[in-house]
C-alpha positions as CSV (number, residue, x, y, z in Angstrom):
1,X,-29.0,-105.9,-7.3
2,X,-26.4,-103.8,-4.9
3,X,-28.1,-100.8,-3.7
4,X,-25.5,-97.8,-3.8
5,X,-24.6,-95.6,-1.1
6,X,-25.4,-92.1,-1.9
7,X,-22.5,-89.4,-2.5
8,X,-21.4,-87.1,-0.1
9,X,-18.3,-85.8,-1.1
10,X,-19.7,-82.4,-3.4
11,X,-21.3,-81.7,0.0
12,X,-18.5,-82.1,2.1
13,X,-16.9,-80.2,-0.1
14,X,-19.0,-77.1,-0.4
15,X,-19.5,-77.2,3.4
16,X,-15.3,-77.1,4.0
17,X,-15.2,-74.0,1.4
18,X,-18.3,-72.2,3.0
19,X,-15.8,-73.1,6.8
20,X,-12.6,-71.7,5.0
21,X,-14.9,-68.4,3.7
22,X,-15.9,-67.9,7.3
23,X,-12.8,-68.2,8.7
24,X,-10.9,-66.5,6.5
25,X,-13.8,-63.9,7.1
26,X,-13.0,-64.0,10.5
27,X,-9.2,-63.8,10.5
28,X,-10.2,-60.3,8.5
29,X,-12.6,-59.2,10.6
30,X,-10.0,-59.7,13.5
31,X,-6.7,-58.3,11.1
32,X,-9.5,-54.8,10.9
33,X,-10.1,-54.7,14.3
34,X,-6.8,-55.2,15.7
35,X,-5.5,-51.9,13.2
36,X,-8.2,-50.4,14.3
37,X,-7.1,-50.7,17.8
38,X,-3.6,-50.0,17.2
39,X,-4.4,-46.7,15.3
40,X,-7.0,-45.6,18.6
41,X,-3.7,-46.1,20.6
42,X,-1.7,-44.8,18.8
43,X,-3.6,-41.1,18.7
44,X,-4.0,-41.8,22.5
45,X,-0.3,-41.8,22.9
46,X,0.0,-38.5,20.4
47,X,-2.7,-36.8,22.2
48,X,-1.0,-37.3,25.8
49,X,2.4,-36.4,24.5
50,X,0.5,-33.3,23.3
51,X,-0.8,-32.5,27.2
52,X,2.8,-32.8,28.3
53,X,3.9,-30.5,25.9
54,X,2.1,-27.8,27.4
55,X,2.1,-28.4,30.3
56,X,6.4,-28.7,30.3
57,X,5.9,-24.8,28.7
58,X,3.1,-23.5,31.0
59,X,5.2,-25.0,34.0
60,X,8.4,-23.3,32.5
61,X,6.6,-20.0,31.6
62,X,5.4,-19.9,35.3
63,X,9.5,-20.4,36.2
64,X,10.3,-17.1,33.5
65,X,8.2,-14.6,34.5
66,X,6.9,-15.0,38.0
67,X,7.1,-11.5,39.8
68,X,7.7,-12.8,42.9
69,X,10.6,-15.1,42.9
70,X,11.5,-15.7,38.8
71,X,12.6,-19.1,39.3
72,X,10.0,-20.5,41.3
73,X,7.4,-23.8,40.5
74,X,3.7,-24.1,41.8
75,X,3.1,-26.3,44.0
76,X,1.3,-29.7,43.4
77,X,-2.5,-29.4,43.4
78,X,-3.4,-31.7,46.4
79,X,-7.5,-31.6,46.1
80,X,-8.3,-32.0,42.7
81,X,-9.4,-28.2,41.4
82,X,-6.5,-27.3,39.8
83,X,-5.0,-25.0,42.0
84,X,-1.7,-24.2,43.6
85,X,-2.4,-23.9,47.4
86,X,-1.4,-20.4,48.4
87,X,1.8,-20.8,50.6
88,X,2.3,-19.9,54.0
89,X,5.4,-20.9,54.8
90,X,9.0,-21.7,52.8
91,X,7.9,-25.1,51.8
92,X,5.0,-27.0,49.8
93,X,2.7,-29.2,52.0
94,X,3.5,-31.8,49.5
95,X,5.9,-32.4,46.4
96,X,3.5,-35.0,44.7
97,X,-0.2,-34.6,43.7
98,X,-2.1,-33.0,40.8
99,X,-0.8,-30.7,38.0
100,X,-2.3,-26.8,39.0
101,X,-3.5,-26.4,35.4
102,X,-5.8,-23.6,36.4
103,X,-3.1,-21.9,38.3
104,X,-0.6,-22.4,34.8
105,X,-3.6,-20.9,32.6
106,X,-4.3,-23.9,31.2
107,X,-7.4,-25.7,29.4
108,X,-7.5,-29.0,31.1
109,X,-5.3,-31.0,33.2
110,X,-6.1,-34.7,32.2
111,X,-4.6,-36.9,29.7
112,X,-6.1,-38.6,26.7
113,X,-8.6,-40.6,28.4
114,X,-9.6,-38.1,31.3
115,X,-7.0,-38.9,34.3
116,X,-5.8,-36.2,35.7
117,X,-2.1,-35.5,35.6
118,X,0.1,-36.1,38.4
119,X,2.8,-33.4,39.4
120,X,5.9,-34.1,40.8
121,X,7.8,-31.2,42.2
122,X,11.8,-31.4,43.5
123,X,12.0,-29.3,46.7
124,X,14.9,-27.4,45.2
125,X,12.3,-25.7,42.7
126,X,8.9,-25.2,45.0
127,X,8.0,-23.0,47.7
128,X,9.9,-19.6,48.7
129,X,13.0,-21.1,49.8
130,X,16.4,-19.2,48.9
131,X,17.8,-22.3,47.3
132,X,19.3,-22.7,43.7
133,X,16.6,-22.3,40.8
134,X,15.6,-23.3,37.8
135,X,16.3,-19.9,36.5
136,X,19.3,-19.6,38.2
137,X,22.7,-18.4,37.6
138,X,23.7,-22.4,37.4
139,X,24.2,-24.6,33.7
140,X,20.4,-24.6,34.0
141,X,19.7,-21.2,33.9
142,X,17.0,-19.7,31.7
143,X,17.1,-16.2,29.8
144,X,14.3,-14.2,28.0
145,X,16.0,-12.5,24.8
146,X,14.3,-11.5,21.7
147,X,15.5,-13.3,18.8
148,X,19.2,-12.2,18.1
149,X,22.2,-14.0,16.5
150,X,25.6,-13.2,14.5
151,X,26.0,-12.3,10.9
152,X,26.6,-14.8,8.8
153,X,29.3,-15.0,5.9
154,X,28.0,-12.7,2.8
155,X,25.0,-11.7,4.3
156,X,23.5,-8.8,5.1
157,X,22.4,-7.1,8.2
158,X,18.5,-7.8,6.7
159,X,18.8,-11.1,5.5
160,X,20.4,-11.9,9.1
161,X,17.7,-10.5,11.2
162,X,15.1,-12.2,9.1
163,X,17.1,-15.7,9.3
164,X,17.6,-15.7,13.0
165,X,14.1,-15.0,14.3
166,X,12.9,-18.0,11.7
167,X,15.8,-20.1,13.2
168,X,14.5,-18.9,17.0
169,X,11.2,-18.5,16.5
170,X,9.7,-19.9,13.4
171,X,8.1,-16.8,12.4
172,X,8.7,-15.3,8.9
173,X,9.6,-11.4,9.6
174,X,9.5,-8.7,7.6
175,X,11.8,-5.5,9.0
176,X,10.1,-2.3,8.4
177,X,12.5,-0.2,10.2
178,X,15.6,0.2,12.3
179,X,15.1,1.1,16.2
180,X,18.5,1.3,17.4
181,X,22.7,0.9,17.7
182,X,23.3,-0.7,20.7
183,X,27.0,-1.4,22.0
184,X,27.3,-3.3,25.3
185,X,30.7,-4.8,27.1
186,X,29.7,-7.9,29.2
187,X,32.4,-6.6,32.0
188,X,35.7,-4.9,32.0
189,X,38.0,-6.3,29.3
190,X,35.2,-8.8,28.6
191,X,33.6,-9.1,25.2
192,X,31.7,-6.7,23.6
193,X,28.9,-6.7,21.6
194,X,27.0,-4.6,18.6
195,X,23.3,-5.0,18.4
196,X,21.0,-3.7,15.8
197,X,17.7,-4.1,16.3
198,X,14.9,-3.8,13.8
199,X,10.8,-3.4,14.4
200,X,8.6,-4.9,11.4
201,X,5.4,-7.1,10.9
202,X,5.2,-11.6,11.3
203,X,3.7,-12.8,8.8
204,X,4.0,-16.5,8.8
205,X,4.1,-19.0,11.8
206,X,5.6,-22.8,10.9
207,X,4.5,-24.6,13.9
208,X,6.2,-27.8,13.0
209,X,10.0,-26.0,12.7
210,X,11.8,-26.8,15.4
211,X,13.5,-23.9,17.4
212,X,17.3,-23.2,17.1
213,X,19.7,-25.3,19.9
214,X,19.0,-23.6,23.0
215,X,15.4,-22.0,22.7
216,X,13.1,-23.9,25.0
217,X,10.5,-22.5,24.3
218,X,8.5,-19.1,22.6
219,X,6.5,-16.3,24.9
220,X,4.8,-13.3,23.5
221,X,5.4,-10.6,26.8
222,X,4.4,-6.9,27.1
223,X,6.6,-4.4,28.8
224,X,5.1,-5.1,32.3
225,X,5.6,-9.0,32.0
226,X,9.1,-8.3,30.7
227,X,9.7,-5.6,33.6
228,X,8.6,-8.3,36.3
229,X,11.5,-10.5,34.7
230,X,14.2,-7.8,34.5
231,X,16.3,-10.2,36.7
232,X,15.9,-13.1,34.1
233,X,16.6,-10.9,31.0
234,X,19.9,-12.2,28.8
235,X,21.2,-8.4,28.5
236,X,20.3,-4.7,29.4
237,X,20.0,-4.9,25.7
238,X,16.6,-6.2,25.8
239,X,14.4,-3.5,27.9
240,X,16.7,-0.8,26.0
241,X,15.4,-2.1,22.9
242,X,11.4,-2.3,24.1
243,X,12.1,0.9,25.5
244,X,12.9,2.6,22.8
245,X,10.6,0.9,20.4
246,X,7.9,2.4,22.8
247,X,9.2,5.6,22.4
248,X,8.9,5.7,19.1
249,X,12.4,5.5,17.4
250,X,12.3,4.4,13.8
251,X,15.3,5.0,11.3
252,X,14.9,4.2,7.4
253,X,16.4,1.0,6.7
254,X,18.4,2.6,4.0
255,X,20.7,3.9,6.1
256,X,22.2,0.6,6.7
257,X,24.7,0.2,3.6
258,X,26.4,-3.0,1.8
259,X,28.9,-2.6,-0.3
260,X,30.4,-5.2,-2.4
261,X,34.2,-6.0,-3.2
């Protein structure tokens, strides 16, 4: 009598589904942790582009309103404690190092994953050398002005001033009252302009809108701050209207008028 050979194929076969189930397992497992990876880097790269955000507006809020020389850029920290070196002479002692982010007010001065940020400084920006600026009178120049614009077609004084400080500053404002008339002529047979300009409350801030072409950035300045830049104001137009909203001039907004056709 032949003596059969036992069957092994239900058992090879149960052996090659439990491989495919931990492979496929596997594969999974890998397909996780690879997204998983990809979405860490990716918040890395958000976070960092976040740190150079504020540091490009605490470096050009430095430029605005420094007392000294409105213009200027600290120097490069070169020790590690986040500090402009005081200067002592026209020049930096380098135009490479660390970002002063205690000097610019700032929270920290390291990326994402803790390195510090490096600083790079053109000599044409650092030190107290009388050489062109960022703030200059060049195509680069830089001017503080409060949110202003033209009227628009059909509107009205009011909707205007609340549509261009959303536009420039992404704040919702509400115009309680009318400071001022202002007429100013840029030069002798040069243009002339009509400002009115309004006090009243923000209510709203949108973050995410970005600012009309040309605004770099937003500052919230007091007289004195504003005084120390008088030289980097866009118009005498913009201390006369501080000044007199100090003083106290208010007119009813009822005395501006639209009539229709």
């Amino acid at each position: 009598m032949k003596r059969r050979l036992p069957m092994r194929a239900g058992q090879s076969g149960v052996a090659l589904v439990a491989l495919l189930a931990l492979i496929i397992l596997a594969a999974s497992y890998a397909f996780y942790r690879s997204a998983e990876l990809g979405d860490s880097r990716q918040e890395q790269r958000d976070s960092a582009l976040r740190r150079l955000a504020q540091a490009k507006e605490a470096l050009i809020t430095y430029a605005v309103i420094d007392a000294t020389r409105p213009g200027r850029l600290p120097c490069p920290d070169l020790v590690g404690n986040g500090v402009s070196p005081l200067l002592a002479r026209d020049d930096c002692d380098a135009y490479g190092g660390w970002l002063p982010w205690k000097t610019l007010d700032l929270p920290d001065g390291s990326d994402s994953q803790g390195s510090t940020l490096y600083y790079h400084l053109s000599p044409l920006f650092g030190g107290d050398r009388s050489t062109p600026v960022l703030n200059s009178e060049t195509a680069t120049s830089l001017r503080l002005n409060q949110p202003a614009g033209h009227l628009e077609q059909g509107e009205s004084l009011v909707q205007a001033v609340i549509r261009e400080t959303r536009e420039e500053s992404a704040w919702t404002f509400e115009p309680q009252a009318l400071v001022g008339i202002y007429r100013w002529q840029t030069y002798a047979g040069g243009p002339t302009y009509l400002r009115f300009c309004f006090s009243g409350i923000c209510t709203h801030h949108d973050p995410s809108q970005p600012l009309d072409t040309g605004i770099r950035c937003l500052h919230w300045l007091d007289r004195d701050a504003m005084q120390a830049a008088r030289a980097k104001l866009r118009s005498p137009l913009v201390m006369r209207c501080v000044d007199d909203y100090l003083a106290g001039r208010r007119y009813p907004l009822d005395l501006l008028c639209d009539l229709s056709l």
